[in-house]
N, C-alpha and C positions, 0 to 999 in steps of 0.2 A: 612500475609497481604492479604485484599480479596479488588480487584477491579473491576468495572465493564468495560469491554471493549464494546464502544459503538458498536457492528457490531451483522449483522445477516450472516454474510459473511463465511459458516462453513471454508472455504480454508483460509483465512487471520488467524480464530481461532485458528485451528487446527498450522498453523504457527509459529503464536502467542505464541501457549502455548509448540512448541517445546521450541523455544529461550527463553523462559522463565528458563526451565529445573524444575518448579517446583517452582520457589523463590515466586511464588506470587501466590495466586488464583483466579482465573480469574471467574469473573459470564458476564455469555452473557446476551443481553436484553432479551432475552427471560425469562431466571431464574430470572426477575428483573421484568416481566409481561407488557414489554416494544413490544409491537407486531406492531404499526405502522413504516411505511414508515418513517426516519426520513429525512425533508427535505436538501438537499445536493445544495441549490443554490446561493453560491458564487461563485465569476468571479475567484477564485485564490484556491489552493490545500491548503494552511493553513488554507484559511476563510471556509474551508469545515470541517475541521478537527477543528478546531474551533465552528461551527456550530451543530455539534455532542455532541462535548461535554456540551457542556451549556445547548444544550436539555435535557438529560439526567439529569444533576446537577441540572436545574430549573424544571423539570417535575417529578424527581424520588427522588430528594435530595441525590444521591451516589456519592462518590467521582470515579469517570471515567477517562477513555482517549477514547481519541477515533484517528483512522488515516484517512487519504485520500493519496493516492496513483497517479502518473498521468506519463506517459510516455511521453520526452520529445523530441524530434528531433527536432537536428540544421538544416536539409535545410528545413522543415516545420515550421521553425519560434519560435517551441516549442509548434506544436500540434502532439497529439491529448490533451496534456494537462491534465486541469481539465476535461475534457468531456473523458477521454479515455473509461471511462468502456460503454460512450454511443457513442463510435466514427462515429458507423455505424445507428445508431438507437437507439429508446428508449429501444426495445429490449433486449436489454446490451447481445448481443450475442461473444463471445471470435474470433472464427471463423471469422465473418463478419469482425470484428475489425482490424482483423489482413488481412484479403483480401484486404480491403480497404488503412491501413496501407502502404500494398507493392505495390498495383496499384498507389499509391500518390509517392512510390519512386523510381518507375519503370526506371524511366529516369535522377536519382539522382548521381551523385556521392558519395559525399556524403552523408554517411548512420549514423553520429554518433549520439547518442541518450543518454538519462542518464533516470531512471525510480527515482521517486523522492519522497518520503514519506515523511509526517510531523506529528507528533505525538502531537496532544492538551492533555493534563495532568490537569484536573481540582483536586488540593486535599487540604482542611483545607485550602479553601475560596482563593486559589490562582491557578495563570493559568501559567501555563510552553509550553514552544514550544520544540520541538526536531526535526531535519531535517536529515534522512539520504539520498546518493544520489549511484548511484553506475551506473559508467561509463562503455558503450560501445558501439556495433553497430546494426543493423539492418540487417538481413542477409537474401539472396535473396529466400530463402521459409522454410518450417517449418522444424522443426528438432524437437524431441524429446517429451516424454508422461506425462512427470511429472510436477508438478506444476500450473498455471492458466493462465487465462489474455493473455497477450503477452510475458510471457515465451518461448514459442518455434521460438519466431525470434528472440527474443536477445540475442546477445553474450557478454557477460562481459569481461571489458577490461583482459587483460593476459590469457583467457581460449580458447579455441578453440568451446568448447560447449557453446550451447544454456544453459538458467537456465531450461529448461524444459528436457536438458539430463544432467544435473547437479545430484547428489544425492542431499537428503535434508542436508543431514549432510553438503556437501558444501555450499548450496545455504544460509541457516542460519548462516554462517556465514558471508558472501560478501554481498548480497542485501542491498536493500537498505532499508527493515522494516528492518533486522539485525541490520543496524546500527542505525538507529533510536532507535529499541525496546533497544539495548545497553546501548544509552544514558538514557533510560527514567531508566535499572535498575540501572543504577549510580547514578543517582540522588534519587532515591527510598533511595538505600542503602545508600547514606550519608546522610537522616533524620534520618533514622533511633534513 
């Protein structure tokens, strides 16, 4: 089965097409001659991930998914949110994100957070949601090289590590595109 994953985002891809392990084939916008900016501006992480996809569906006619991704903290009310990957600026700098991040929870107790993906699946004129979530904390400075984003301050509930000193082999499984992307192959494979 060949799907278009709405992203230009080579780290989500390359992700992507671990937890895949092959079951699907995946064409980026790019292979699809999709090079603009697609706009990303809903108030909420599904209407974003929503928003992608229908682009794509209505401008390219391929059946797609597309995700949005958004890091939540409970004593910030559940920012940075949908703006995470622009927390500190339009920029979308990781570093900034995460300076600004720990300066907001400098004087926090708590630090619990959850990073919260939703998978829009436009296929054969219907639209599926899928939500993965994966609970933990904020940890008072960075730790570890792997991964993206805000990887190296969060710690996932029951680890002691960061997902950025996680291996990939762990981190595809527990995240929370892992569980998202899960859900969407179970539903894949029960059309089948």
């Amino acid at each position: 089965m060949q799907l278009v994953f709405a992203s230009n985002n080579l780290n989500k891809i390359k992700e992507i097409q671990s937890i895949l392990k092959g079951s699907i084939e995946l064409l980026s916008l790019e292979a699809i001659g999709c090079h603009e900016e697609i706009p990303e501006t809903a108030d909420t992480i599904e209407g974003n991930a929503i928003l992608k996809a229908n682009y794509v569906t209505e401008k390219y006619g391929y059946d797609c998914f597309a995700d949005d991704t958004g890091l939540e903290v409970t004593a910030l009310n559940g920012e940075p949110g949908v703006y995470s990957a622009r927390y500190a600026g339009a920029q979308r700098n990781a570093d900034d994100n995460m300076n600004k991040l720990l300066d907001a929870l400098a004087e926090q107790k708590d630090r619990s957070a959850q990073f919260k993906t939703v998978i829009a699946l436009n296929i054969k004129g219907e639209q599926h949601l899928f939500t993965g979530i994966a609970k933990g904390n904020i940890i008072l400075e960075k730790k570890g090289n792997h991964g993206f984003g805000y990887d190296p301050i969060f710690e996932p509930e029951n680890y002691t590590e960061t997902f950025a000193e996680l291996s990939s082999d762990i981190k595809n499984k527990i995240s929370h595109r892992a569980k998202a992307t899960e859900q969407l192959i179970d539903y894949l494979n029960s059309t089948k």
